[in-house]
Wavefront OBJ file of the C-alpha trace (Angstrom):
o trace
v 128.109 104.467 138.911
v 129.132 100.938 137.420
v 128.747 100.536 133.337
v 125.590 98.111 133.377
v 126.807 95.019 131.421
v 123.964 93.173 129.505
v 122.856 89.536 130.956
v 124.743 86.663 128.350
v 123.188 83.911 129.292
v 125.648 81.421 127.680
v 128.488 83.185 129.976
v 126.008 82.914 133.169
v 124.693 80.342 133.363
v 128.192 78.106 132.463
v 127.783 74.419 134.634
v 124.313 75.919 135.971
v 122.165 74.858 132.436
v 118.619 72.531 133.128
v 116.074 72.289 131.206
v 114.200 74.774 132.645
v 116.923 77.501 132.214
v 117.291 76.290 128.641
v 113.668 77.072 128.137
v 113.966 80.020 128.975
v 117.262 81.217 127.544
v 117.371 79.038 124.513
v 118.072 79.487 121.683
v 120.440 82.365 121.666
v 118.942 84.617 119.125
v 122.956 84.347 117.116
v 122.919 80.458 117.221
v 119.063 79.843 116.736
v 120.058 77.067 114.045
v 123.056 75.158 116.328
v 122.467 71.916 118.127
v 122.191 73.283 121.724
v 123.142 69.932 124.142
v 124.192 69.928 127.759
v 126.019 67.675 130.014
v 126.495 67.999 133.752
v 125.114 71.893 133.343
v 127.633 72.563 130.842
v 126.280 73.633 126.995
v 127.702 71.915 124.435
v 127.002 73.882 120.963
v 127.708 72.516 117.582
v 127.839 73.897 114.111
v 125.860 73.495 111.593
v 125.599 70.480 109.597
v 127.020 69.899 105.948
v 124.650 69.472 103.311
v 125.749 65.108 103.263
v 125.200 65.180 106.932
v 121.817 66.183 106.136
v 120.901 64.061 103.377
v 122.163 60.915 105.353
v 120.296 61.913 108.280
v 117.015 62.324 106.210
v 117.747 59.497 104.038
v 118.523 57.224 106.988
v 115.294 58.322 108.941
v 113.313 57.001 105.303
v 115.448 53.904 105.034
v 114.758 52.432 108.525
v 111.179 53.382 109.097
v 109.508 50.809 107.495
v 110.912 47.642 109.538
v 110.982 50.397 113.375
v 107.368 51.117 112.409
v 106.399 47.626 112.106
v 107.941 46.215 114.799
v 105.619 49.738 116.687
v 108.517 52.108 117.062
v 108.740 56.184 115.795
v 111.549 57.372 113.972
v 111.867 61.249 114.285
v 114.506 63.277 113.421
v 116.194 66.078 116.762
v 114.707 66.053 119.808
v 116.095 66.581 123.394
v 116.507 63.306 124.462
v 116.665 64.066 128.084
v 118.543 61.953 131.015
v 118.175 64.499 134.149
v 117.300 68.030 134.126
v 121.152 68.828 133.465
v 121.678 66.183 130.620
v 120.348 66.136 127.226
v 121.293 65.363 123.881
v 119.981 65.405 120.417
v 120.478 62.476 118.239
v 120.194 63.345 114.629
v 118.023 60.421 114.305
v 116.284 58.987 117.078
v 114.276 56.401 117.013
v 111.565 55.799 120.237
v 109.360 52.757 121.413
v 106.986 55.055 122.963
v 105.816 58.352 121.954
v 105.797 61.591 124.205
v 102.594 61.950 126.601
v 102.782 65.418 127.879
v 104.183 68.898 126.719
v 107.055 68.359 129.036
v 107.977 64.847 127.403
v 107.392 65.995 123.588
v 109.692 69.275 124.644
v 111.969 66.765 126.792
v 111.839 63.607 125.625
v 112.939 60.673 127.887
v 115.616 58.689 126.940
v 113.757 55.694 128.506
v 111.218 56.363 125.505
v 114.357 55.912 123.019
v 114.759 52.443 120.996
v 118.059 53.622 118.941
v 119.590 57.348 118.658
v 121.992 57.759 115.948
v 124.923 60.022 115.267
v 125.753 61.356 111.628
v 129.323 63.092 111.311
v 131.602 63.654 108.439
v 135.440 64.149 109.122
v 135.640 68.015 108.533
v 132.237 68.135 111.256
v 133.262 65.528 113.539
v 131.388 67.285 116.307
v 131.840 67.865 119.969
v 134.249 64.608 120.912
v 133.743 65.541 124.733
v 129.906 64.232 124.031
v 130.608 60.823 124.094
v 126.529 60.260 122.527
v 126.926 56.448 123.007
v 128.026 57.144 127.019
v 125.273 59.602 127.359
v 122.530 57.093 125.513
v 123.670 54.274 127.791
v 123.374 56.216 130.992
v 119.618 57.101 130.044
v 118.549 53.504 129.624
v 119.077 53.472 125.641
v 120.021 50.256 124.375
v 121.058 50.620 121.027
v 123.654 53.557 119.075
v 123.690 53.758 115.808
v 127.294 56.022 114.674
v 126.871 57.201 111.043
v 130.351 58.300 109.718
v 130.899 60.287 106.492
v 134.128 61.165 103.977
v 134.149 63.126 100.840
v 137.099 62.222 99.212
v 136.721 59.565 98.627
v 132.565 59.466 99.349
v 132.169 56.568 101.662
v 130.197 56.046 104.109
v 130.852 53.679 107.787
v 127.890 53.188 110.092
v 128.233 50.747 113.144
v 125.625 49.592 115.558
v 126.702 49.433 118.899
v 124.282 47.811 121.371
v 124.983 50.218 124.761
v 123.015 47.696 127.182
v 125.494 44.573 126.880
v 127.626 43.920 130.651
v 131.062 45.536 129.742
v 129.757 48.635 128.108
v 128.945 49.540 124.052
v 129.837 46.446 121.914
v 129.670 46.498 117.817
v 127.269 44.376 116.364
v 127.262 45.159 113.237
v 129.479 47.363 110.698
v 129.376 47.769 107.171
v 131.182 50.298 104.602
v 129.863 51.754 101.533
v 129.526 49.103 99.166
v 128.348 45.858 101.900
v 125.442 45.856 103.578
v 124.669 46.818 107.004
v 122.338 43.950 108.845
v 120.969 43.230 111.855
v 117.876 41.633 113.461
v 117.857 44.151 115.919
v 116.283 46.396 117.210
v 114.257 45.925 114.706
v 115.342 44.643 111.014
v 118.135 46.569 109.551
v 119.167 45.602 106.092
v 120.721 48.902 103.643
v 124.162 50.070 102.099
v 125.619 52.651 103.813
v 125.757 53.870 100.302
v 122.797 54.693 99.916
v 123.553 57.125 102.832
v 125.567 59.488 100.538
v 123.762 62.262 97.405
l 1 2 3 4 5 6 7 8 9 10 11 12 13 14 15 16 17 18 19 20 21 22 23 24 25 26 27 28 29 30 31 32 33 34 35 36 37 38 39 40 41 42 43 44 45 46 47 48 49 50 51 52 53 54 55 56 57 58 59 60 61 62 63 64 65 66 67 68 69 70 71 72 73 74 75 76 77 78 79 80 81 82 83 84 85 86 87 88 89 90 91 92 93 94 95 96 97 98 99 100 101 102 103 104 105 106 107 108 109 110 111 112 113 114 115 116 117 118 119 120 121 122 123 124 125 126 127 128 129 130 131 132 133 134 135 136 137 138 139 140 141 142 143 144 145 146 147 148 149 150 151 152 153 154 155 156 157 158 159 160 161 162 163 164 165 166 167 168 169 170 171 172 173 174 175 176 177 178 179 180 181 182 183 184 185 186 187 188 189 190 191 192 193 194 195 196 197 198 199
């Protein structure tokens, strides 16, 4: 008789993930807290974030709600933003023009409901560089990445705006470094230091 070997889903299931496997199998009891993504079946996990990733992300989120929720758009933090069954992502901010209907869409959200998803990393968590987050945006129907980009030493902070639904693929509209100000009419009005981005 054969050793029985216990079911691990993340060996598995490898190339094979949806979103209903993830459902059921995810999270992994050991990487509860990770960012759990997945292109072409594949899971991509990453680690945890550092306490400035954080604090940009949430201070980000506070800095352009006013202007997305005038012009009607949500800013959230994570969700799945979802592009087929077998491709999903989760922006660290994401910001939609229409809100989830169902159970399915608030658990799987769209990315045809997404105005602007934006990606916070810091040069010792640079993240998964096989993601490509501005590729996978742009083949969901997302018009507009936002890349957040964080050093310690020295502190400064570079975002850039890419608009993903311009003929030739992701172009820069607008960059700023610590120190300048970030601006653009849109999506929506965007006017802040990335400064203001760091504790």
């Amino acid at each position: 008789m054969l050793p029985s070997q216990e079911f691990d889903p993340l060996v598995e299931l490898s190339g094979c993930w949806t979103t209903a496997l993830a459902e059921r199998y995810l999270p992994v009891r050991e990487l509860a807290g990770a960012r759990h993504e997945c292109v072409a079946g594949r899971l991509v996990i990453s680690p945890f974030l550092r306490a400035s990733e954080s604090f940009a992300m949430v201070s980000l989120g506070c800095l352009l709600a006013p202007a997305a929720e005038a012009a009607g758009r949500h800013v959230l933090g994570r969700v799945n933003l979802t592009v087929s069954p077998g491709l999903w992502i989760q922006p660290d901010v994401t910001v939609l023009h229409t809100l989830p209907a169902t159970d399915e869409e608030d658990r799987w959200v769209p990315a045809g409901h997404c105005e602007l998803a934006v990606e916070v990393s810091s040069d010792d968590n640079p993240g998964p560089a096989a993601m490509d987050r501005p590729r996978r945006c742009a083949e969901g129907g997302v018009p507009w990445f936002m890349r957040v980009r964080l050093t310690r030493d020295p502190a400064r902070v570079d975002v850039r705006l890419l608009a993903l639904h311009r003929p030739g693929g992701p172009d820069t509209v607008a960059r700023a470094v610590s120190g300048e100000r970030l601006r653009a009419d849109a999506p929506f009005p965007i006017d802040f230091d990335p400064a203001e981005l760091l504790p």
